[in-house]
RONUVO-527728 format. One line per 4 residues: number of its first residue (from 1); their letters; for each residue x, z, y of C-alpha. Coordinates in steps of 0.02 Angstrom, whole numbers, m for minus. Layout:
residues N
NUM> a> X,Z,Y ~ ...
END
This chain:
residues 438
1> xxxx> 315,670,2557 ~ 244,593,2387 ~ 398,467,2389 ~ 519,627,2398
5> xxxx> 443,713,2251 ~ 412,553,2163 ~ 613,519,2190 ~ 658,682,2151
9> xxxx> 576,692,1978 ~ 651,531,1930 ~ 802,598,1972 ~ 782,747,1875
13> xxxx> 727,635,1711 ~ 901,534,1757 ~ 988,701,1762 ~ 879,805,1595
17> xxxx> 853,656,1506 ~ 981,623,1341 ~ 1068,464,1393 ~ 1143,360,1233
21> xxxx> 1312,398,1219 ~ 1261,557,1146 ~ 1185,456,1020 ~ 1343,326,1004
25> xxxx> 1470,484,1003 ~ 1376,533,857 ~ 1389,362,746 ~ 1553,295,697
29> xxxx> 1674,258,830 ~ 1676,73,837 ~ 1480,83,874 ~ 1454,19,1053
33> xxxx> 1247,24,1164 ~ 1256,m140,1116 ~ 1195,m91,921 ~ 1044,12,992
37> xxxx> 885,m34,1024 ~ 774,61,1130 ~ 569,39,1131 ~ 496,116,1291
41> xxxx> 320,175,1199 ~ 168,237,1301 ~ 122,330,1152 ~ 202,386,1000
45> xxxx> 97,462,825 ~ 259,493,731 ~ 201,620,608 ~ 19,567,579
49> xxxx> m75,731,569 ~ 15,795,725 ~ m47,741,909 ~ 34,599,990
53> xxxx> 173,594,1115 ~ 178,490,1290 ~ 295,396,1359 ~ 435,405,1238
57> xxxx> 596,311,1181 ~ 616,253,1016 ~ 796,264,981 ~ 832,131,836
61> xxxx> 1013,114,764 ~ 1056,m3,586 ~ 873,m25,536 ~ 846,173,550
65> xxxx> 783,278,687 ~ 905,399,755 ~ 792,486,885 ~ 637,480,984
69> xxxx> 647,572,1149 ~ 544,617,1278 ~ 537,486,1440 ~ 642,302,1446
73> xxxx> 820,311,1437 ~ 895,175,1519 ~ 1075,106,1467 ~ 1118,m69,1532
77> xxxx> 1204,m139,1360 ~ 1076,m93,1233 ~ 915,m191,1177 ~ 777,m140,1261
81> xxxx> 591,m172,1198 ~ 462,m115,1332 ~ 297,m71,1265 ~ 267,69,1377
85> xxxx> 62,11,1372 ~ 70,12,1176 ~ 27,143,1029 ~ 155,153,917
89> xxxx> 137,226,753 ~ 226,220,578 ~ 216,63,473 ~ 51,45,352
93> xxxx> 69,63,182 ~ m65,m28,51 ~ m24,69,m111 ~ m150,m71,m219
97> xxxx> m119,m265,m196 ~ m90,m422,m280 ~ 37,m528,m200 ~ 41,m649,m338
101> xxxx> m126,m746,m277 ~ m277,m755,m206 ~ m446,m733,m299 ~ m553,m886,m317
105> xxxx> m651,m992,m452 ~ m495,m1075,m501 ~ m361,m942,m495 ~ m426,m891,m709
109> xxxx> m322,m1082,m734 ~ m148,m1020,m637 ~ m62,m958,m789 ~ m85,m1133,m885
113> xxxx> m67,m1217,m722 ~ 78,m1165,m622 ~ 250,m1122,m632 ~ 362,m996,m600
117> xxxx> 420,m1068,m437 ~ 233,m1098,m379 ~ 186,m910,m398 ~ 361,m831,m337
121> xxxx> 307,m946,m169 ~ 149,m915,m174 ~ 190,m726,m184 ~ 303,m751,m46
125> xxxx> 163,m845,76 ~ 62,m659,43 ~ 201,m557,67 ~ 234,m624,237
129> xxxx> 62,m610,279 ~ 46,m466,211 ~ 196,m415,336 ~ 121,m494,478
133> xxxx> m57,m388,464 ~ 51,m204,487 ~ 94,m167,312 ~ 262,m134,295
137> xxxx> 255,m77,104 ~ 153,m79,m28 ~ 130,m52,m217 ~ 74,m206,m315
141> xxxx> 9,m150,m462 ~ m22,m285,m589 ~ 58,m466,m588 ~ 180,m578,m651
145> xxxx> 390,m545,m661 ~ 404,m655,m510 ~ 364,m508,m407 ~ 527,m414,m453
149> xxxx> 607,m575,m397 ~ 529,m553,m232 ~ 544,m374,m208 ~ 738,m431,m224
153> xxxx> 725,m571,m121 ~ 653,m466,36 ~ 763,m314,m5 ~ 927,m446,30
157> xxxx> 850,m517,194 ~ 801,m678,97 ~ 649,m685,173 ~ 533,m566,244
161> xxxx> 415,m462,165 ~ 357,m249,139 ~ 452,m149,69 ~ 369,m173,m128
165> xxxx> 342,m52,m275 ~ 288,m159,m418 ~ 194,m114,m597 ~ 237,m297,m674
169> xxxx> 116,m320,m788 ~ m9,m182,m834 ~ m16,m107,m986 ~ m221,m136,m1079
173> xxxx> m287,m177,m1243 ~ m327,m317,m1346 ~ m501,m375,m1290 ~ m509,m261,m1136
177> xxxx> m473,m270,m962 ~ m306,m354,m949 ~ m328,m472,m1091 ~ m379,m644,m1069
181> xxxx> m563,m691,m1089 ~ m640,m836,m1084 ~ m533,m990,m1153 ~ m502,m1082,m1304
185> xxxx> m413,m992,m1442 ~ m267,m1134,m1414 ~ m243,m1072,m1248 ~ m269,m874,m1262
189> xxxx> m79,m865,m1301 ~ m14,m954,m1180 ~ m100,m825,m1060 ~ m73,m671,m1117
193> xxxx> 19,m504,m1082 ~ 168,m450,m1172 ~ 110,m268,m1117 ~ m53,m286,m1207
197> xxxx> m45,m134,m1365 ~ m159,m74,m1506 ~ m116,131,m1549 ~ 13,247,m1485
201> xxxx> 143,165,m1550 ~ 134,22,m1505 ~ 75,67,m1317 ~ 253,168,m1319
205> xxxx> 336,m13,m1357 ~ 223,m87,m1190 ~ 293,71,m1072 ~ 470,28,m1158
209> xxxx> 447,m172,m1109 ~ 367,m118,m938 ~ 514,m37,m914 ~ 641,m167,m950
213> xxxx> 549,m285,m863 ~ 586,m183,m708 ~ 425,m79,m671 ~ 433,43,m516
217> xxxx> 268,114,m598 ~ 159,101,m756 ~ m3,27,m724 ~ m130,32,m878
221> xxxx> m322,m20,m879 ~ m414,149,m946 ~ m573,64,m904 ~ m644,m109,m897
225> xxxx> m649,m192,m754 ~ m742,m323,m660 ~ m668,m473,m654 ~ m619,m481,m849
229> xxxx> m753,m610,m923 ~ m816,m506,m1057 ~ m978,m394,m1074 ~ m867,m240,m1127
233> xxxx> m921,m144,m989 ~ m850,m32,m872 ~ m791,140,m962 ~ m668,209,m1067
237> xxxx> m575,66,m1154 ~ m416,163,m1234 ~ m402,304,m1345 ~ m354,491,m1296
241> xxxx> m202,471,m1412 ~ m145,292,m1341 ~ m164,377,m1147 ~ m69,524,m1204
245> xxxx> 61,418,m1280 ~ 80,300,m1120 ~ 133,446,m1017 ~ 231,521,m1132
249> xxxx> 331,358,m1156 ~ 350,339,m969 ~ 377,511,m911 ~ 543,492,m1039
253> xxxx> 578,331,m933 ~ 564,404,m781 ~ 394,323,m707 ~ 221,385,m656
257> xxxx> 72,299,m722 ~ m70,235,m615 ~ m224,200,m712 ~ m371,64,m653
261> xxxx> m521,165,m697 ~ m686,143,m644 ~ m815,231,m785 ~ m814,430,m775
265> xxxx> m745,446,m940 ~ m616,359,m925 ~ m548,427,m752 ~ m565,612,m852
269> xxxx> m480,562,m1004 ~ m334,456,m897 ~ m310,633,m794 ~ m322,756,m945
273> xxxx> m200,623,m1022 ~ m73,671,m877 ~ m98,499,m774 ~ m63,542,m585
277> xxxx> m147,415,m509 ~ m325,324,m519 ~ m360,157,m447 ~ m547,119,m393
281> xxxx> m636,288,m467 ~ m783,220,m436 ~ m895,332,m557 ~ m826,480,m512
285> xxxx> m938,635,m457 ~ m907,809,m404 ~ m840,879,m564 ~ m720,728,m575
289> xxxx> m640,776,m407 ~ m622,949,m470 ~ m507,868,m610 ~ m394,767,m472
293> xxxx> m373,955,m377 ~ m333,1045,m544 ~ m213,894,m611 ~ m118,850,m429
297> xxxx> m179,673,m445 ~ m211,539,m308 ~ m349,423,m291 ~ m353,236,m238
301> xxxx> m524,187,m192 ~ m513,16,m123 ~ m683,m1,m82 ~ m636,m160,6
305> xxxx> m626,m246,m179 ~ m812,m184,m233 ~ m868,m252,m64 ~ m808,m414,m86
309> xxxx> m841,m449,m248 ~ m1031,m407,m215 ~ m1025,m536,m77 ~ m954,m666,m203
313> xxxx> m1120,m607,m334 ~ m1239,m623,m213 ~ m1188,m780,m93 ~ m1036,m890,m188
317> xxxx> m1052,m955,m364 ~ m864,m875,m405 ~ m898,m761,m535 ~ m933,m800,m717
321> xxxx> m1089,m694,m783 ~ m1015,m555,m866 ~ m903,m515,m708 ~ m1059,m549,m573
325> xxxx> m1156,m433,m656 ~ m1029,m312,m665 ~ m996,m353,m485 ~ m1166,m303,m425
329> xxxx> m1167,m139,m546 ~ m987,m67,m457 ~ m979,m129,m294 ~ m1119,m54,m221
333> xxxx> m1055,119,m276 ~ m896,146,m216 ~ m928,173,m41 ~ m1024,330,m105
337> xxxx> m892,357,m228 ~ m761,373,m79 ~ m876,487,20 ~ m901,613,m131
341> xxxx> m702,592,m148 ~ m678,661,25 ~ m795,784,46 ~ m740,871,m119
345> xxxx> m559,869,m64 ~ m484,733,m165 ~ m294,674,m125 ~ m331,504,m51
349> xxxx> m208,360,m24 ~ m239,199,66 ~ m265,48,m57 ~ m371,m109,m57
353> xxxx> m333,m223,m225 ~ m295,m367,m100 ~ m289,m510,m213 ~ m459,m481,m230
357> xxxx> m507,m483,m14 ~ m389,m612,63 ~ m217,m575,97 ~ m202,m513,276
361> xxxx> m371,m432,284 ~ m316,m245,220 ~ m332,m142,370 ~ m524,m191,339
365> xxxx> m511,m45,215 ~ m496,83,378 ~ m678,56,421 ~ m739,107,253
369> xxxx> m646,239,250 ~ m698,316,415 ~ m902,253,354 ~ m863,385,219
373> xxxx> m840,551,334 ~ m652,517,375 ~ m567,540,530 ~ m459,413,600
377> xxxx> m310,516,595 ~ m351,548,404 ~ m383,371,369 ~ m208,350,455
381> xxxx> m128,476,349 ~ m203,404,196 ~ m83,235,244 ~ 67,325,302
385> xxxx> 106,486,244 ~ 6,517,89 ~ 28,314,15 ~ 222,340,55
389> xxxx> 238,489,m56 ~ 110,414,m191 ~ 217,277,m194 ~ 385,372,m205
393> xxxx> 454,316,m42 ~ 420,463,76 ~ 605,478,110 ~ 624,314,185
397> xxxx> 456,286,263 ~ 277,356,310 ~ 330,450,488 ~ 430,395,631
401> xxxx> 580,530,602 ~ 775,534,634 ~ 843,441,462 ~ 707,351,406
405> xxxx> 682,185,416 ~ 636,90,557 ~ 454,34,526 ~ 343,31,661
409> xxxx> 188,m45,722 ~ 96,m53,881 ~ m74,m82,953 ~ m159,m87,1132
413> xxxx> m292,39,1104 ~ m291,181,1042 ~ m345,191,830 ~ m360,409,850
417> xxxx> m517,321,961 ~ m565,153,878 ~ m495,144,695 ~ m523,m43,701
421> xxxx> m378,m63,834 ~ m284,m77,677 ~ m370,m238,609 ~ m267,m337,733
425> xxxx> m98,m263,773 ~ 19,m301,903 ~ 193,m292,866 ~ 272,m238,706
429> xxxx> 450,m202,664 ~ 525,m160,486 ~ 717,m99,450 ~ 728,m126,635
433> xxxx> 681,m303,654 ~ 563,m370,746 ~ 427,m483,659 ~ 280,m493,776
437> xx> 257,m462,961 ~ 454,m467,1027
END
């Protein structure tokens, strides 16, 4: 008797069940099964903040998803990829890295010491890894113009890569955080910024060059910042009239500002000053998260950054001594900083200032974020849904919907259960290829 009803309710799934040529009829006639691939998934989080779905198909057609129905459709001629033990969720988005390098005592010499074609490569190395780790996008906010080469390079299939939002180089002033510290005067121009300004005007002209240079999004330094080798300390480093100016200019060129802010001050001054975004935060109390509710901004914590650079302080000689001390004065902070974040209701988006931590390592970020009082599912959110629309891509990606793009990850557990299922994931897919666990 149970191998009756067992046959009978697979034949009513055979019988219920969409089959693809509804899906083929739909696309344009010369469309055979053959361009579809189907992913049997055991479990399916396609709109993080809604429950999951079991055993569905993921219907995938030119890079975008078409459908996602209930059961596994079979059709003989199409690809099939059968995860049906897997968790499938949308593609993670980082909206704070570095793709040009990786921090260490020697990376202060790379813009005397290498050359355009080492740091597009190098970029390239990270990007992949990057990739590889679950991140299908991100927003690299400060770094050379080799990263608008790259964004190119992955956007034509060149090589693979996340879908990238770039800054370029960020916008800061002469002897703050952004400048160059640290070298012979000989040297000093050879390293820096062409975005570096002094009064309104002339921080209109950075916006303008940002711009041109190809920005997706203006990134300025309202504070300083730790790894600058200077004692200027950590708080407000431009003037209310040079802030205001910056977003004027770039409102009028169509781009948001994000602004690196750690002091209190200067996170309240970027966000009166109409910035919509603050990276770090990390002084922040209850009255500044009041401010981010009233001015519909997002915050960036990557506490993963003041983490790490406490570790280099206290156990490797990588710092200089202006930035170790400054190391050991932030990074212990932020974790609270996130926590007071969250409990007062600030817009949070996923971000980690990789560059900083090691390529590959930003789904570390997760358990800090759940240490602070978040849920999984809200950490998840934070790296799907609310990064995508920070980032200005929430059309294309950040759920697992009919139209958007194909990017998708999987995992073996379950990270609703165990956030840290997503340190090491299991297959990932972008545009509808497949770049890990085929």
């Amino acid at each position: 008797m149970r191998k009756i009803l067992l046959a009978g309710a697979a034949l009513a799934l055979t019988i219920s069940a969409p089959t693809l040529s509804s899906y083929a009829h739909d696309k344009d006639t010369h469309d055979t099964h053959e361009d579809f691939t189907l992913i049997y998934a055991g479990k399916v989080l396609a709109v993080p903040g809604t429950a999951p779905k079991s055993d569905q198909t993921i219907i995938i057609h030119d890079g975008k998803i078409v459908g996602i129905e209930d059961g596994f459709i079979e059709d003989d001629e199409a690809t099939i990829i059968d995860k049906r033990d897997m968790f499938f969720l949308p593609g993670l988005i980082d909206s704070h890295v570095h793709l040009r390098g990786e921090w260490s005592p020697a990376s202060r010499w790379d813009n005397v010491t290498l050359e355009a074609g080492d740091v597009a490569f190098q970029a390239a190395k990270h990007a992949k890894t990057t990739l590889m780790a679950g991140f299908t996008a991100v927003q690299d906010v400060g770094g050379p113009k080799e990263i608008f080469a790259l964004k190119r390079a992955i956007n034509k299939g060149l090589i693979p890569g996340p879908h990238i939002q770039a800054a370029g180089s960020a916008i800061s002033i002469t002897g703050g955080h952004g400048d160059t510290h640290g070298f012979k005067d000989e040297l000093i121009p050879h390293m820096q910024s062409e975005t570096l300004c002094d009064g309104p005007a002339d921080c209109r002209r950075a916006v303008r060059q940002a711009v041109k240079n190809g920005a997706d999004v203006i990134k300025i330094t309202a504070t300083g910042g730790v790894l600058s080798n200077t004692n200027a300390g950590t708080g407000q480093q431009f003037f209310n009239d040079e802030l205001e100016a910056i977003v004027e200019a770039a409102t009028k060129m169509g781009r948001k500002v994000t602004a690196h802010a750690h002091g209190k001050d200067g996170i309240e001054s970027a966000l009166k000053a109409g910035v919509q975004s603050i990276e770090h935060g990390t002084y922040l109390d209850a009255g500044t998260a009041a401010m981010f509710k009233k001015y519909d901004a997002t915050l960036i914590p990557t506490v993963l950054a003041g983490m790490t650079v406490v570790d280099w302080a206290e156990n490797k000689d990588w710092l200089p001594p202006n930035s170790a001390k400054k190391a050991l004065e932030v990074g212990p902070q932020m974790q609270d900083m996130l926590k007071t974040a969250y409990e007062n209701g600030v817009n949070i988006a996923f971000g980690t200032d990789t560059g900083v931590s090691a390529h590959g390592d930003n789904a570390q970020e997760f358990k800090y974020m759940v240490a602070a009082g978040m849920s999984e599912m809200e950490a998840i959110e934070a790296a799907t849904t609310t990064a995508a629309k920070h980032i200005g891509l929430s059309d294309m990606i950040g759920t697992l919907e009919t139209g958007k793009q194909a990017d998708l990850i999987a995992v073996d557990g379950n990270p609703l259960k165990n956030i840290e299922e997503l340190l090491s994931v299991d297959f990932v897919m972008k545009g509808g290829v497949v770049h890990k666990g085929e």
